[in-house]
N, C-alpha and C positions, 0 to 999 in steps of 0.2 A: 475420653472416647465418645465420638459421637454415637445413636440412637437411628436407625431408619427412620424412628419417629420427629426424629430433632431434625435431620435435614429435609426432612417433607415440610417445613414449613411454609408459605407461601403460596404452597403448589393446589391447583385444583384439582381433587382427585376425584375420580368417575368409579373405584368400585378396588377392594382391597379382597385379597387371600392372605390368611394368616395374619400373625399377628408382627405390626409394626414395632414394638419395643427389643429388636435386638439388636446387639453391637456394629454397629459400619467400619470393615479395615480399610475402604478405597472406594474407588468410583471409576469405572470408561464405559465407552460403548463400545468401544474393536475386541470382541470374544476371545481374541487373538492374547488381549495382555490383561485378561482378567485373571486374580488371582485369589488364594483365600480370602473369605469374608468380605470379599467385594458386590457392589451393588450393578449389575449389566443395563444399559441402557438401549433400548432396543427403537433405533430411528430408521425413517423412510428415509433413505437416501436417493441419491441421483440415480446412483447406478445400480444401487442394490439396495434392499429391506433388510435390516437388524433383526430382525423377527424370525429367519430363517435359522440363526443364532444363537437362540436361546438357550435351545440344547448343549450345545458345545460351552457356552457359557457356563452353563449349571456344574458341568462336568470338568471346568476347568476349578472352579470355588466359587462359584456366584453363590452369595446366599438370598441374594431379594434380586427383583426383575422391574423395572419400568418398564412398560410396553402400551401400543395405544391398541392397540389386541389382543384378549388374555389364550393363553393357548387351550384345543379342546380338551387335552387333558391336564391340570396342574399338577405338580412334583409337590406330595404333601409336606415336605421338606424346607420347602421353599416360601419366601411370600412374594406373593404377586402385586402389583400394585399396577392398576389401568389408568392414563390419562388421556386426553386429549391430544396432545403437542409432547411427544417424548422431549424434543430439540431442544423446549423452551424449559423444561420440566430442569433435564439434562445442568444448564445455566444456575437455576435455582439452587437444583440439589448441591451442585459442586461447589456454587457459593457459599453455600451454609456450611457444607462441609469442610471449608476453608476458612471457618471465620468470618467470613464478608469480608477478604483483604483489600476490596477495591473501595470500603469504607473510612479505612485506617489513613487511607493518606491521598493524594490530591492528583486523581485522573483526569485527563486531561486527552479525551478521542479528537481527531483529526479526520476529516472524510470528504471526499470528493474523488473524480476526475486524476487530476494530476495535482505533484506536490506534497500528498502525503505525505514521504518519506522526510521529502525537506524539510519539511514543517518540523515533524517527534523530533529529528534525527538536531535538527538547530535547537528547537529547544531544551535535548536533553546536553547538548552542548554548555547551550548559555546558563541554563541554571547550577548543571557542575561546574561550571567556572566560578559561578557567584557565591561557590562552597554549599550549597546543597546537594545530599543525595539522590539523584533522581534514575531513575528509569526509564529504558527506553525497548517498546514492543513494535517492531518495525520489519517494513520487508528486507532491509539489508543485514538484520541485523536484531536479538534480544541482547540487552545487555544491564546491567546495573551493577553496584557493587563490584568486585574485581569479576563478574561472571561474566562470559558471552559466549552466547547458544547464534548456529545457525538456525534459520527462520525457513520452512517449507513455503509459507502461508504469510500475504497480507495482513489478516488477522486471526491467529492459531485457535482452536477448539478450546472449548469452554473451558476445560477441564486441564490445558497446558496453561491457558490465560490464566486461571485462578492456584494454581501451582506456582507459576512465576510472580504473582501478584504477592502470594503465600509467603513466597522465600523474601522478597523485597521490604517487607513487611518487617521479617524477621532480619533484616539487615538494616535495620533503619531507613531505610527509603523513604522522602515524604514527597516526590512528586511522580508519577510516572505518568510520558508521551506516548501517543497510543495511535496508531494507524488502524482507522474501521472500518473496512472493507465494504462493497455492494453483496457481496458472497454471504461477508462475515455476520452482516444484518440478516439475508434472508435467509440461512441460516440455522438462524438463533444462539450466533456464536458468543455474544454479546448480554443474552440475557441476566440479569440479575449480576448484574454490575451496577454502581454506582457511580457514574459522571460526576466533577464536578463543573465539568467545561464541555464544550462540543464547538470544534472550528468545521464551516463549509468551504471549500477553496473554488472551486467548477465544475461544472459538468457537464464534457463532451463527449463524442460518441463511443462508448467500450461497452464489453461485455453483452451485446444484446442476444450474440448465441446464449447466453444463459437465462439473463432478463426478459426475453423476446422483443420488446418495442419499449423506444427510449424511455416513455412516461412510467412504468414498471421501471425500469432501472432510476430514474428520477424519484416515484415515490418508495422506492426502498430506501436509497439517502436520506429520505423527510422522516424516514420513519425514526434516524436516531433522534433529531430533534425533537417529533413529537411525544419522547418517552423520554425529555431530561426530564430533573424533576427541577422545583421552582429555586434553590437553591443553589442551582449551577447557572453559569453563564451560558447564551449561544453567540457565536463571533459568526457573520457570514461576509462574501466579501459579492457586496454590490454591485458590482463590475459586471458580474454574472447574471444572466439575466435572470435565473433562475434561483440567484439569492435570497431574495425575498419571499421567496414563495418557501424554502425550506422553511422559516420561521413563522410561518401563519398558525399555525397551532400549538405551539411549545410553550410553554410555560417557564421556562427559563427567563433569567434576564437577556435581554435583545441587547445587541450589539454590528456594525457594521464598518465594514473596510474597504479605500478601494483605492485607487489612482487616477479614475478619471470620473466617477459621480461624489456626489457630497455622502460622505459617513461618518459615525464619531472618529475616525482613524485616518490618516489623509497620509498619501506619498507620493513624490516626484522623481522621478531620475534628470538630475541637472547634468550630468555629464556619464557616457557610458565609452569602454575601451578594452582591450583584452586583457587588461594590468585588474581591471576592476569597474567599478562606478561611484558616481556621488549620487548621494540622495537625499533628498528633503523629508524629513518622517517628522510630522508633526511641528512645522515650521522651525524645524530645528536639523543639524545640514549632519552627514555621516557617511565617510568611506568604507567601503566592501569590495572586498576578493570575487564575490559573484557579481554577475553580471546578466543583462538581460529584464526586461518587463515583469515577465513569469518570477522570475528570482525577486524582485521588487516587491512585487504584493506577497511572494512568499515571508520575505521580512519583515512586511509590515504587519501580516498574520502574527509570526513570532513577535515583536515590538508591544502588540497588542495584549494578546494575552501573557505576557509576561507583565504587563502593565496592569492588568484586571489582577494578577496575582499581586499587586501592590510590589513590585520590585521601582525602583525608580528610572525617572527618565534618563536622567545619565548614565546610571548605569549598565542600563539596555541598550543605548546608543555606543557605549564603548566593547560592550560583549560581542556587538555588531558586526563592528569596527577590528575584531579578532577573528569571525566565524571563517570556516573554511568550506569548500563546497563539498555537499554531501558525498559519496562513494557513488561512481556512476552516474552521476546528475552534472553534466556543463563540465566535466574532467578535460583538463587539455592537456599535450603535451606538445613540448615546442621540438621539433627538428631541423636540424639549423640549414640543411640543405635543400628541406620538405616540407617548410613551413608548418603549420600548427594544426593539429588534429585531436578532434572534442570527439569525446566517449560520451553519450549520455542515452540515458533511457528509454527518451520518446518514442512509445510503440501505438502512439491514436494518432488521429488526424490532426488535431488539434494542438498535441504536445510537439508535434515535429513543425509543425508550423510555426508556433512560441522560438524553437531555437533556430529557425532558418532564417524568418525575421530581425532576432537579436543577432544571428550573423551578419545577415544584412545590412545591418546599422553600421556595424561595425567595418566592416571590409572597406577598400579602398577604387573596387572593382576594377581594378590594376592586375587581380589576381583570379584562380580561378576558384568556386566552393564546388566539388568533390563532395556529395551524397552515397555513401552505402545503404541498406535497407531492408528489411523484408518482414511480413508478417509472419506469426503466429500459428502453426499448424492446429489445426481444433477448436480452434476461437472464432471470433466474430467473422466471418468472410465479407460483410459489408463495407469494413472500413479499408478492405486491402484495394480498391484502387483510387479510394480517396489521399491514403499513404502516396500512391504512385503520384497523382494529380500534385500533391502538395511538393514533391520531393523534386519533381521537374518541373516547376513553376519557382522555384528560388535557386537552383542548383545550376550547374554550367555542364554537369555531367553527373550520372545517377548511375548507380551502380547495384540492381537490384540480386538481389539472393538471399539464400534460408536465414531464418532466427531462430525458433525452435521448431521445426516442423513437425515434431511427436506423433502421430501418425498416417502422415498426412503425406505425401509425394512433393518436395521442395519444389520442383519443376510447376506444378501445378498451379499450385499460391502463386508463383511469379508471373505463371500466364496471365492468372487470374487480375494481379496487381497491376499489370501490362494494362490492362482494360481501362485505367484512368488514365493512360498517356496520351495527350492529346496529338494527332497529329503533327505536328508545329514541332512536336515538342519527340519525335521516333528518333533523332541522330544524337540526342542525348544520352538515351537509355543503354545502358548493356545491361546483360544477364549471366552474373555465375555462379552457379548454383551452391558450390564450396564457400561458405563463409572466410574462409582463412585466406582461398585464392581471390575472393574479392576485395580482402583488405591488401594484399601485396599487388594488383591490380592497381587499387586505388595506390599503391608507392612508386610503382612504375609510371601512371601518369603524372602525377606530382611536382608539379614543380617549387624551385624555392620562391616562398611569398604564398604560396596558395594555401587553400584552409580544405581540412578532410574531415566530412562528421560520418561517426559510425553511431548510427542510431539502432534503437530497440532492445539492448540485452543492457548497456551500462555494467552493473556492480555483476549480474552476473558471473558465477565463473563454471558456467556449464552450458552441453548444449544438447535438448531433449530430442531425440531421435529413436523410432517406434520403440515405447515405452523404457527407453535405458538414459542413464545421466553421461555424458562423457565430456570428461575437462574442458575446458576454452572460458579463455576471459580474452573480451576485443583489445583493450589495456594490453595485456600479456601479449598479442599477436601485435598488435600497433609498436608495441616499443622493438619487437622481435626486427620486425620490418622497418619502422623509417629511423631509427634510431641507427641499426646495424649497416642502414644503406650506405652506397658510394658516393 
């Protein structure tokens, strides 16, 4: 049994009530699921202060308090303990209180842009193929050992991470892939963990409703690298312009990847097609089911640091040569009368452009490409008619409507998105606000040979509308429609 004193280790602490030496049953900060002999953590949040909490907390079992303001009266009952940063405190304390299970075995954060998921989601792939037990903390999905949790969260609270870390630990697990969020850094979702690796993949424009201005959202990604420690790796992919900049300060070992500048890690796509692609990864040639540029440096991310984990070359290259594409990411289905239609995730400017491109390449322009689309209720409104710009600038017809609109007016966003359609480009566009009746939309224009992407939700199987979850997966509505068609 741990000691409040034993998981304060670490921690800077600005001023204690009571005395630190008694038993700890648990740890949150939601007053909500505190129970006996639990420790409450009281954080500034976005939308609300923990501190208002306290109370309820004590009365639900809190025996000790974190907080970064001690309250005017204390509960002589109780100890209090003042910091600085509950968030970061929060990290610490849970670590310790878990063992340090991100010590025990070989973490491995992944961060940027776009790609994340690809990245854990491939490498907890190819490492269980190669008979290791690994783990994987991702947005489609936690999983390890025979377990798997749905995922809220890019990257979950400190206090789920070091629980699942916990049980991994305790199953054997020696490698777990980890998707690290711009949230999950500022945050301090992340704190007091142990890296042994950190990949950068890009960064394009998201999240700046939270961030405020890209270089904020830019130097929060810097910041996992500048906290690896000298014994871990950083992988960044070059291409980026922004790659080299994440690594100016890290004390990790330096590492680099790309496809079109010189890195230690080098890939080509020699031939791309909807069956798959060839590639050249390190002068040495290898067949894959994904396809696309984006997909490319994604493998050669995974290639790499499976190669820093000393696994061999060959046998990265035939794991490869097995991988399938992630859940929601470049998913096709073929309909033989409707030609073929890609699920995939892309909800920035930048990721929808990656696969309109890679469509591009591919197509015969014999046929027609069919864009569905829409942003994000509550999020960034910037990039919603950079979305539109991109979507009718590669597409033969766009078909704009909701994604998760959460509290937001669908019709709105779409006006809004409407704003980057360029003139040139108005007899393209339609608008239907119903997600569902835009994908049967997009079946009725359809013809056989043509290509249909439904972009922004992918793995999704929900759709947030003013604060409620309700079913929908585009997959599930896609095959309902051109599968069932005449």
């Amino acid at each position: 049994m741990k000691t409040l004193q034993d998981i304060l280790f670490g921690v800077s602490i600005e001023a204690t009530v009571g005395k630190t030496a008694i038993e700890v049953e648990g740890i949150h900060f939601d007053s909500r699921l505190i129970q006996k002999g639990f420790v409450y953590v009281a954080q500034k949040g976005v939308l609300t202060d923990g501190h208002y909490f306290i109370a309820p907390a004590i009365s639900m079992g809190a025996i000790a308090i974190i907080c970064e303001t001690l309250p005017d009266q204390c509960n002589k009952d109780i100890v209090y303990v003042k910091v600085e940063n509950s968030s970061k405190t929060l990290g610490i304390i849970t670590s310790n209180f878990y063992d340090n299970p991100s010590k025990k075995l070989t973490l491995l954060g992944v961060t940027g842009t776009n790609g994340k998921t690809t990245i854990a989601s491939l490498l907890h792939a190819l490492f269980s193929s190669e008979g290791y037990s690994s783990g994987l903390l991702s947005t489609v999905k936690i999983s390890y050992a025979s377990n798997q949790f749905e995922n809220l969260h890019t990257t979950p609270d400190a206090v789920a991470i070091n629980q699942h870390l916990y049980a991994m630990v305790e199953e054997g697990v020696t490698h777990c892939f980890m998707e690290v969020s711009s949230h999950g850094i500022a945050q301090n979702r992340i704190e007091g963990l142990f890296f042994s690796g950190g990949v950068f993949t890009n960064l394009t424009h998201d999240h700046l409703d939270y961030h405020g201005d890209f270089k904020s959202y830019r130097d929060t990604k810097k910041r996992f690298f500048d906290f690896l420690p000298k014994t871990a790796f950083a992988l960044t992919n070059v291409d980026d312009k922004n790659g080299a900049y994440m690594l100016q300060n890290t004390v990790a070992k330096k590492y680099s990847y790309a496809t079109r500048q010189h890195a230690d890690f080098k890939a080509q796509i020699l031939e791309c097609q909807f069956s798959g692609m060839l590639l050249k990864i390190q002068s040495q040639g290898v067949w894959t089911s994904l396809i696309g540029k984006f997909n490319a440096q994604n493998l050669l991310a995974v290639y790499a640091v499976a190669s820093l984990l000393e696994i061999p070359s060959l046998s990265i290259l035939k794991r490869i040569s097995e991988l399938k594409s992630v859940n929601g990411r470049f998913q096709t289905l073929q309909a033989s009368n409707k030609g073929t239609v890609v699920i995939d995730y892309a909800h920035t400017p930048d990721a929808l452009e990656n696969v309109l491109t890679t469509l591009s390449t591919i197509r015969t322009r014999n046929e027609s490409l069919i864009t569905i689309v829409g942003c994000g209720g509550n999020r960034d409104q910037e990039k919603r008619p950079l979305m539109a710009e991109v979507a009718v600038r590669y597409s033969d017809k766009v078909i704009f409507t909701s994604d998760n609109p959460r509290n937001e007016d669908p019709a709105v966003i779409i006006s809004e998105m409407m704003k980057g359609v360029p003139p040139e480009h108005y007899k393209k566009a339609l608008k239907v606000t119903l997600r569902e009746e835009a994908i049967a939309m997009a079946g009725q224009l359809a013809q056989e040979g043509d290509i249909v992407l439904i972009a922004g939700k992918g793995h999704e199987t929900y759709q947030e509308i003013k604060g409620e979850r309700f079913p929908f997966s585009d997959m599930e509505i896609a095959k309902q429609i051109f599968l069932n068609a005449d």
